[in-house]
VMD Tcl script that builds the backbone (N, CA, C; Angstrom):
set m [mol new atoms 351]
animate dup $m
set s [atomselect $m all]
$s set {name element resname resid chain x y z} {
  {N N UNK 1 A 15.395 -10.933 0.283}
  {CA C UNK 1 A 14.546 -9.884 -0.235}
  {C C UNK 1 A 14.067 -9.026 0.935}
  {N N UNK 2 A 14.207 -7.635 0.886}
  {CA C UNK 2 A 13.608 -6.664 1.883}
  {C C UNK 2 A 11.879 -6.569 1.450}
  {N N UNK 3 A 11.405 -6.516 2.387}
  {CA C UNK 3 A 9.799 -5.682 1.754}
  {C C UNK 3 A 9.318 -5.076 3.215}
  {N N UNK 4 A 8.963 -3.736 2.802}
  {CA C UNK 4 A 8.494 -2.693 3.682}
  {C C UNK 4 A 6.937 -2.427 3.360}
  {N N UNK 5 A 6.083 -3.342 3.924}
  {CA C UNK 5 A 4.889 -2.826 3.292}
  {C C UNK 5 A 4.040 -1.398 4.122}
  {N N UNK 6 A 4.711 -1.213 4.981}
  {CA C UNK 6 A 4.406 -0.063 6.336}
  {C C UNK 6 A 4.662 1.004 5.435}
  {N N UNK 7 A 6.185 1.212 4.501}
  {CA C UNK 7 A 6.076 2.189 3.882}
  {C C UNK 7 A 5.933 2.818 2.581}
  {N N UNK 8 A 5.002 1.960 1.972}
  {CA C UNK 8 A 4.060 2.084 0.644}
  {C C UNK 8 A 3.652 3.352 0.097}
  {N N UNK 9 A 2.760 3.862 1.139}
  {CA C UNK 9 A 1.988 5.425 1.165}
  {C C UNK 9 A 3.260 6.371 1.194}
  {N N UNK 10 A 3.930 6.123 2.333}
  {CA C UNK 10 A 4.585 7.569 2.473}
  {C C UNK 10 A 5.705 7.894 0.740}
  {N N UNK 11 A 6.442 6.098 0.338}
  {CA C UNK 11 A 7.151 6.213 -0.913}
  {C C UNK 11 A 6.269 6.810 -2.086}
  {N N UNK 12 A 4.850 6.270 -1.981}
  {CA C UNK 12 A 3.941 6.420 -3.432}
  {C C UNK 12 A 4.027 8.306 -3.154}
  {N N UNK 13 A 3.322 9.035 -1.994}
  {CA C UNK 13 A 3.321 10.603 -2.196}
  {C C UNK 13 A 4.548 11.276 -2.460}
  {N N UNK 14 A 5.666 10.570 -1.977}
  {CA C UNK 14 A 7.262 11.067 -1.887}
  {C C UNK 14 A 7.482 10.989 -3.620}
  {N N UNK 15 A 7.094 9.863 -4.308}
  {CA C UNK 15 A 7.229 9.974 -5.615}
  {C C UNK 15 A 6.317 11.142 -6.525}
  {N N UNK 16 A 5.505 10.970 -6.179}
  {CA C UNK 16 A 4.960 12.388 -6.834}
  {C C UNK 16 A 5.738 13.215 -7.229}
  {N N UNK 17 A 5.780 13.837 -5.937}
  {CA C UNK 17 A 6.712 15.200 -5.742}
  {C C UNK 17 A 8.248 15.196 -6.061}
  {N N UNK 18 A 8.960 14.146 -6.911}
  {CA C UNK 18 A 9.947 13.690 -7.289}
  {C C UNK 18 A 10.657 14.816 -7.812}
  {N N UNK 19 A 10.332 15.405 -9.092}
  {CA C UNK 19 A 10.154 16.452 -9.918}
  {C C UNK 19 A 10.882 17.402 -8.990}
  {N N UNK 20 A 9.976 17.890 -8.226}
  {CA C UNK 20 A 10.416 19.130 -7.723}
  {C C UNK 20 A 9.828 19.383 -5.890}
  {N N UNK 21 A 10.695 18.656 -5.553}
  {CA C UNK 21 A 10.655 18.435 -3.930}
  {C C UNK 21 A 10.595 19.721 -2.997}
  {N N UNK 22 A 9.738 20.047 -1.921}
  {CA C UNK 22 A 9.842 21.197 -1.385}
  {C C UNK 22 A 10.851 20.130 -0.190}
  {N N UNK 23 A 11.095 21.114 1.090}
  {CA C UNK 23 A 11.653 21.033 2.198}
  {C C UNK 23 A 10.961 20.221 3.100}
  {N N UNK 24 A 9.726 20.167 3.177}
  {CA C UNK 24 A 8.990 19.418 3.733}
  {C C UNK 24 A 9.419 17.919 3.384}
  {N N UNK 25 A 8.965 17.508 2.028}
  {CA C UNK 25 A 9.616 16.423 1.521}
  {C C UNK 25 A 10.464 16.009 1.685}
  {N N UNK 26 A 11.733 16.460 1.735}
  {CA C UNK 26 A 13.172 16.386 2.088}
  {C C UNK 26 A 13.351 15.839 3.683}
  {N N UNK 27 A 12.524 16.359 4.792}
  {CA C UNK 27 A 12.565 16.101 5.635}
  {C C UNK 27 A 11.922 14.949 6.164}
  {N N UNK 28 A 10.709 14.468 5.113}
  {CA C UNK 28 A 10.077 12.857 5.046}
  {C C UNK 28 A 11.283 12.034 4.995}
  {N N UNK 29 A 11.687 11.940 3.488}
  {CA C UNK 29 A 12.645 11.353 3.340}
  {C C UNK 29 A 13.693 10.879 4.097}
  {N N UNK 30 A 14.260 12.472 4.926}
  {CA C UNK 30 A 15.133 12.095 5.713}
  {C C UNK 30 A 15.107 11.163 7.294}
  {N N UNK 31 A 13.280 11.544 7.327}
  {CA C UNK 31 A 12.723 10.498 8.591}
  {C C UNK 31 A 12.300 9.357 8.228}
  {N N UNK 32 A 12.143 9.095 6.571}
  {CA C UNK 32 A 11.953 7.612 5.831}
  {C C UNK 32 A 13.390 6.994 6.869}
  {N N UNK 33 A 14.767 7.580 5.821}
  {CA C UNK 33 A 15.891 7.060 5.850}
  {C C UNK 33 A 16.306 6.871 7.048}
  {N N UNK 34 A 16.293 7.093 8.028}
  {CA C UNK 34 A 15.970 7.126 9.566}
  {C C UNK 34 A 15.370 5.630 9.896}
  {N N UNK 35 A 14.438 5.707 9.298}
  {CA C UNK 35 A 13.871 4.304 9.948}
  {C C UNK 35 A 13.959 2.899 9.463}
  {N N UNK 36 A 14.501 3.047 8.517}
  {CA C UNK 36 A 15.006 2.704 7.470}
  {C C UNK 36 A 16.594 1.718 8.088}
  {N N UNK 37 A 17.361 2.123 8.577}
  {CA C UNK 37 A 18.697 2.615 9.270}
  {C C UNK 37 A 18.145 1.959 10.520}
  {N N UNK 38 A 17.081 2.405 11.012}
  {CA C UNK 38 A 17.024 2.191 12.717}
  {C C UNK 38 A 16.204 0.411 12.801}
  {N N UNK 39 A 15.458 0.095 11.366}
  {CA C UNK 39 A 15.237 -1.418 11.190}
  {C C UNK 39 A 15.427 -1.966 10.400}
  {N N UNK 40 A 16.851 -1.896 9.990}
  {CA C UNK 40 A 17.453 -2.701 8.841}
  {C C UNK 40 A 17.553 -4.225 9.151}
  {N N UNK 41 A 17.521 -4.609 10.450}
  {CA C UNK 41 A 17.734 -5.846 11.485}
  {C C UNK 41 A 16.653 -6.621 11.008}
  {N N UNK 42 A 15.039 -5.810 11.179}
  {CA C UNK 42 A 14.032 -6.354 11.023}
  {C C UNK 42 A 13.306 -7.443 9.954}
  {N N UNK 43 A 12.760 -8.552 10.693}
  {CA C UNK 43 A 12.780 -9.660 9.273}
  {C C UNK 43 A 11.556 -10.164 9.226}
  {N N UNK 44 A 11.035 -10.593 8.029}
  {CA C UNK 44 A 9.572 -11.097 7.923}
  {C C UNK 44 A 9.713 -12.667 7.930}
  {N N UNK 45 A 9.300 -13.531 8.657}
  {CA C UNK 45 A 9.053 -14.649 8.380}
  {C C UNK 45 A 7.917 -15.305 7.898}
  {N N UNK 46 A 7.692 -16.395 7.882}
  {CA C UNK 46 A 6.235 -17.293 7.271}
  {C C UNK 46 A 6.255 -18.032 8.363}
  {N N UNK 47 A 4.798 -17.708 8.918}
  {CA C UNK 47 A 4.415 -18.698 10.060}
  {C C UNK 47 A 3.826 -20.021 9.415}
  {N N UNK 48 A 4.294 -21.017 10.570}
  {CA C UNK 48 A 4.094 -22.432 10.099}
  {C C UNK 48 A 2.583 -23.100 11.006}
  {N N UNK 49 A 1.627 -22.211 11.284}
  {CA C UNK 49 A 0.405 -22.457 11.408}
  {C C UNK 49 A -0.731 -22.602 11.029}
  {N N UNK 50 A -0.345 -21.464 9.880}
  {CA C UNK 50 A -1.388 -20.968 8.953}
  {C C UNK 50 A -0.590 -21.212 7.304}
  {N N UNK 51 A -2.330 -21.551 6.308}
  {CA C UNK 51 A -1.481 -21.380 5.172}
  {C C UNK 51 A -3.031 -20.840 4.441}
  {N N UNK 52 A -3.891 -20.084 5.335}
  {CA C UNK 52 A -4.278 -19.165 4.561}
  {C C UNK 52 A -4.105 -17.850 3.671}
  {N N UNK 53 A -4.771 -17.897 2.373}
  {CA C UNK 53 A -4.117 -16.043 1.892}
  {C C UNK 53 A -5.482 -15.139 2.271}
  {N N UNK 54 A -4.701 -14.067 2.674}
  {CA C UNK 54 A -5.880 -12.906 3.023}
  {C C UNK 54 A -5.494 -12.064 2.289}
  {N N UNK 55 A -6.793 -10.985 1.552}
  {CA C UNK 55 A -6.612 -9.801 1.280}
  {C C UNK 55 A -7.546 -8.915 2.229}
  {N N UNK 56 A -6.615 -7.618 2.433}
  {CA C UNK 56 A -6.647 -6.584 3.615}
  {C C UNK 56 A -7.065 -5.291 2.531}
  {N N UNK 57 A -8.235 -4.694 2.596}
  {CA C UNK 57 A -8.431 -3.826 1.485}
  {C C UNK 57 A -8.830 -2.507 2.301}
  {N N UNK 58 A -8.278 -1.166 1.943}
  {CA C UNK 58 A -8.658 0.221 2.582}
  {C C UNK 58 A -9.022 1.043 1.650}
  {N N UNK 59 A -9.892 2.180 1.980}
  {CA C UNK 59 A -9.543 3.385 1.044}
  {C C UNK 59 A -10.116 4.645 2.186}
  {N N UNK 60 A -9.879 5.752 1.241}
  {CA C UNK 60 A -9.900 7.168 1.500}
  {C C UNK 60 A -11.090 7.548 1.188}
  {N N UNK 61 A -11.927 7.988 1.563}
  {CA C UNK 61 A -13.370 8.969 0.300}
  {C C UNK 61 A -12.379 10.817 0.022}
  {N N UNK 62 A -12.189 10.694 -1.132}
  {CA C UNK 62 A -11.815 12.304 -1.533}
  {C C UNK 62 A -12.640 13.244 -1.341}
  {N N UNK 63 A -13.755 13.055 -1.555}
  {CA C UNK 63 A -14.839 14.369 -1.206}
  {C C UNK 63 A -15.189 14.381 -2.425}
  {N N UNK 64 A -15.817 15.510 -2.460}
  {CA C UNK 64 A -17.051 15.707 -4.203}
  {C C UNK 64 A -15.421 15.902 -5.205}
  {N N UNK 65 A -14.523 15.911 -4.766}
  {CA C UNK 65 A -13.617 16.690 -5.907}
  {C C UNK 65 A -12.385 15.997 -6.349}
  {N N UNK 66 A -11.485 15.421 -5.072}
  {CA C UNK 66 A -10.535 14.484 -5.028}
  {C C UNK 66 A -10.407 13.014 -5.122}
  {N N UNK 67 A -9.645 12.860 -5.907}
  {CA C UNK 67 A -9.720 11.052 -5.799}
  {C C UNK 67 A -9.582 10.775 -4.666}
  {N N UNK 68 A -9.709 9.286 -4.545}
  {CA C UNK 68 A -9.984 8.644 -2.988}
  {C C UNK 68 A -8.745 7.613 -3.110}
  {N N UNK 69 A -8.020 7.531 -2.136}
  {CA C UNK 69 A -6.844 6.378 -2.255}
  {C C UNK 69 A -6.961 5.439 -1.546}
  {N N UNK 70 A -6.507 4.305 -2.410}
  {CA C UNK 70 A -6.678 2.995 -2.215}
  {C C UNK 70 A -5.633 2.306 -1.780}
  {N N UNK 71 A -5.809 1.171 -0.761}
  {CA C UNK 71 A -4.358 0.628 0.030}
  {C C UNK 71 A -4.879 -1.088 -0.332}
  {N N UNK 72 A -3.925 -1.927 -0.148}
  {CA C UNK 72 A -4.691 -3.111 -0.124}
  {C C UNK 72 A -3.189 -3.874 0.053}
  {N N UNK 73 A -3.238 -5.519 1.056}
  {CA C UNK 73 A -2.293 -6.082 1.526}
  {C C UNK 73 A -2.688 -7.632 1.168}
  {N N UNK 74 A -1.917 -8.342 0.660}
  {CA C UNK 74 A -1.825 -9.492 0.382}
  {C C UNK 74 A -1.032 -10.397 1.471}
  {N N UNK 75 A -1.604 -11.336 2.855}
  {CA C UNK 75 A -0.848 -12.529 3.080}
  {C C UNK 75 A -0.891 -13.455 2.965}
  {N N UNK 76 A -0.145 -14.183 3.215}
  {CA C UNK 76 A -0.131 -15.762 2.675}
  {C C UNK 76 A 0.853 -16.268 4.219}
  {N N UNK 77 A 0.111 -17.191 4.918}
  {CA C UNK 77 A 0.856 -17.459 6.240}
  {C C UNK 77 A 1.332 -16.527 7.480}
  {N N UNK 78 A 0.276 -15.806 7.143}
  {CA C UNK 78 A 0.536 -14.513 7.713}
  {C C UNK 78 A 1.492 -13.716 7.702}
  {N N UNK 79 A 2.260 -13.292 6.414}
  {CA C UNK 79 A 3.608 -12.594 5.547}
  {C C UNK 79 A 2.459 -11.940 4.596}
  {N N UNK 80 A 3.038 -10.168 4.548}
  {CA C UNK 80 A 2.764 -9.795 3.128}
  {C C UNK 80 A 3.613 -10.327 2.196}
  {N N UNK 81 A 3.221 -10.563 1.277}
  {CA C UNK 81 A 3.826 -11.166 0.126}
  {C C UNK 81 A 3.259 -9.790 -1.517}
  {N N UNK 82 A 2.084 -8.834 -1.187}
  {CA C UNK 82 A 2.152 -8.024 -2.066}
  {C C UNK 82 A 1.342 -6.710 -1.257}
  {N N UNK 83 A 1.727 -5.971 -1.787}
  {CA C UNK 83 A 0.528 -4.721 -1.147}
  {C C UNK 83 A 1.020 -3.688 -2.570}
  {N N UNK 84 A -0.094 -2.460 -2.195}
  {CA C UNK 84 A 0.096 -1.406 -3.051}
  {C C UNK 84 A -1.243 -0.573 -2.351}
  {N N UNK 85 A -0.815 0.581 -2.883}
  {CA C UNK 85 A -1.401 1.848 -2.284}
  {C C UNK 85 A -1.248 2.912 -3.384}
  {N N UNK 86 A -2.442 3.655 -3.952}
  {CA C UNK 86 A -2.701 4.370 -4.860}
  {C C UNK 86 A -4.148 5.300 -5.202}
  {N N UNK 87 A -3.862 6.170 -5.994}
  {CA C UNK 87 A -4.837 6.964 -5.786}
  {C C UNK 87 A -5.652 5.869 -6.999}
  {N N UNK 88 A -7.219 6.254 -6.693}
  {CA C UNK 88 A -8.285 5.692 -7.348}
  {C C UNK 88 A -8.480 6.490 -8.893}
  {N N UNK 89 A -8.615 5.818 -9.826}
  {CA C UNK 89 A -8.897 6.498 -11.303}
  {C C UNK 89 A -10.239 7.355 -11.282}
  {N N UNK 90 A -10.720 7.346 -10.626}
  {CA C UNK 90 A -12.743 8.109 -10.939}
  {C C UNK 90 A -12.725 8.872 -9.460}
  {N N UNK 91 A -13.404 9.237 -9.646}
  {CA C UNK 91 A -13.637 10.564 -8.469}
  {C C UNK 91 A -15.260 9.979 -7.671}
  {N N UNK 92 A -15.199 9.538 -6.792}
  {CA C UNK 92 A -16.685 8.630 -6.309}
  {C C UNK 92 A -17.114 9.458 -5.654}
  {N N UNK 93 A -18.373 9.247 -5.453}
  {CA C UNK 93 A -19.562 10.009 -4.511}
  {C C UNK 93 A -20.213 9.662 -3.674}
  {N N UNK 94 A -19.631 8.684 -2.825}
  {CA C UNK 94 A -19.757 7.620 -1.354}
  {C C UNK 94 A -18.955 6.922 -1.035}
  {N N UNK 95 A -18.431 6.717 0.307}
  {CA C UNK 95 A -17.508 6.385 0.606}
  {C C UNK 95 A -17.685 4.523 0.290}
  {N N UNK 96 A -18.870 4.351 0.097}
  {CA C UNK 96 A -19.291 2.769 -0.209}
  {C C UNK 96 A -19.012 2.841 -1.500}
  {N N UNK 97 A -18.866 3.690 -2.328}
  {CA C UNK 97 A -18.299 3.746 -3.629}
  {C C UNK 97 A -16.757 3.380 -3.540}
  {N N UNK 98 A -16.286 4.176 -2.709}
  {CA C UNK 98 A -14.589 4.300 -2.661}
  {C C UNK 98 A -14.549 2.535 -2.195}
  {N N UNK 99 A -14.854 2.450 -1.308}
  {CA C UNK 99 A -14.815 0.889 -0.389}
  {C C UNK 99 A -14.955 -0.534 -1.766}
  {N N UNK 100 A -15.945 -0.384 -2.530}
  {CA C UNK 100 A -15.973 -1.056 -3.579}
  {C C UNK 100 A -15.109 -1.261 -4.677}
  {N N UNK 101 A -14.801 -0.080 -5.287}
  {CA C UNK 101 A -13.523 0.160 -5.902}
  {C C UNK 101 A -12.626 -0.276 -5.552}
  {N N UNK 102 A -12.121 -0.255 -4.535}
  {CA C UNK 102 A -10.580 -0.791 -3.388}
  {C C UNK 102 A -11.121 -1.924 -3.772}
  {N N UNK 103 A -11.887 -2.584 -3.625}
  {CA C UNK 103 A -12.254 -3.972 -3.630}
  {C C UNK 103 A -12.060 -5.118 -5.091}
  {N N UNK 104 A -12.507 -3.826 -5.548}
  {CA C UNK 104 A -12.454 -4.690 -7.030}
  {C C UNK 104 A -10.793 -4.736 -7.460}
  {N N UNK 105 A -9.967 -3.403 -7.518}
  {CA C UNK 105 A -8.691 -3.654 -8.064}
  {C C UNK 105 A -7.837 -4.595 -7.235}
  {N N UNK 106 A -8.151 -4.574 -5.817}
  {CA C UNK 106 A -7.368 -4.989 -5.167}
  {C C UNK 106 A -7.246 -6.889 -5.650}
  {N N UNK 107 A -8.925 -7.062 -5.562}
  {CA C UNK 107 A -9.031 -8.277 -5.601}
  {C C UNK 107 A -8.330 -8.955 -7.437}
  {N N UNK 108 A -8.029 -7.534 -8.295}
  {CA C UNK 108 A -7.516 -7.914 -9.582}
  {C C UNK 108 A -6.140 -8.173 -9.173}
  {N N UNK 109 A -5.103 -7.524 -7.951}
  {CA C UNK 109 A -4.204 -8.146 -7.950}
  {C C UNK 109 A -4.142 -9.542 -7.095}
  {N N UNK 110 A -4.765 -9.825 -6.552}
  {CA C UNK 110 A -4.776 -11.263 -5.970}
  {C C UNK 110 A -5.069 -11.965 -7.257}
  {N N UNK 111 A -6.128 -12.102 -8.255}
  {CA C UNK 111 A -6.193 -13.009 -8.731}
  {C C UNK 111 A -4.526 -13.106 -9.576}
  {N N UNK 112 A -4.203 -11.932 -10.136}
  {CA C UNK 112 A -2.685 -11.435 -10.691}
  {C C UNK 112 A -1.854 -12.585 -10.161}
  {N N UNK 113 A -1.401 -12.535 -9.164}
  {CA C UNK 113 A -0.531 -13.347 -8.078}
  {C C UNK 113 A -0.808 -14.539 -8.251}
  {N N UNK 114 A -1.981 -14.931 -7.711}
  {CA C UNK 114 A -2.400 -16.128 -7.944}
  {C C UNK 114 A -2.188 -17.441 -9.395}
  {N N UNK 115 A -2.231 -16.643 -10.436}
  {CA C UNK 115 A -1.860 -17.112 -11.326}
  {C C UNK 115 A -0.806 -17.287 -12.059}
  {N N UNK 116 A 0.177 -16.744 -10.976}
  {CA C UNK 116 A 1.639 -16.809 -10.817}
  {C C UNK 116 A 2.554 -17.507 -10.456}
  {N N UNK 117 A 1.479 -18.169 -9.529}
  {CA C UNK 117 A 2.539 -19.023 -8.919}
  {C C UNK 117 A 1.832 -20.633 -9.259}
}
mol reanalyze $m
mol bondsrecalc $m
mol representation Tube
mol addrep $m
């Protein structure tokens, strides 16, 4: 199994703009596929030291107007094993707002996982 959790953000905005791609875009892509190509070699292992899981939670504050985006990383042995990155549903009005939010969905996909396995 490949997993790129480095490039989450840049795939989630690249999808947006799916529809109808300017040049700019085109040229992400083509520096995605680039790196893509340049660490195909690259491999994730599971360290045999640790068998704690961490969740790694971020966000954005949008301002009075824009949603705020949310990042969040799941490891287990120090391996991501899930992440996701997305814009926030509500439009917040402190960045301790945005920070909380990240917190809560994120922590809905850990429990998700968790009850998965």
């Amino acid at each position: 199994m490949c997993t790129c959790p480095d490039l989450s953000y840049t795939v989630n905005v690249l999808a947006q703009h799916s529809m109808s791609p300017t040049a700019s875009h085109w040229a992400v892509l083509d520096h995605l596929v680039s790196h893509l190509s340049k660490t195909r070699d690259a491999c994730v292992s599971l360290a045999s030291f640790s068998t704690n899981l961490h969740l790694w939670v971020d966000s954005s504050w949008g301002g009075d107007y824009e949603k705020s985006q949310t990042g969040f990383l799941i490891t287990l042995r120090c391996t991501p094993i899930a992440w996701g990155s997305k814009p926030q549903t509500v439009v917040a009005l402190s960045t301790c707002t945005t920070e909380c939010l990240a917190l809560c969905e994120s922590t809905q996909h850990l429990t998700s996982w968790v009850k998965c396995q």
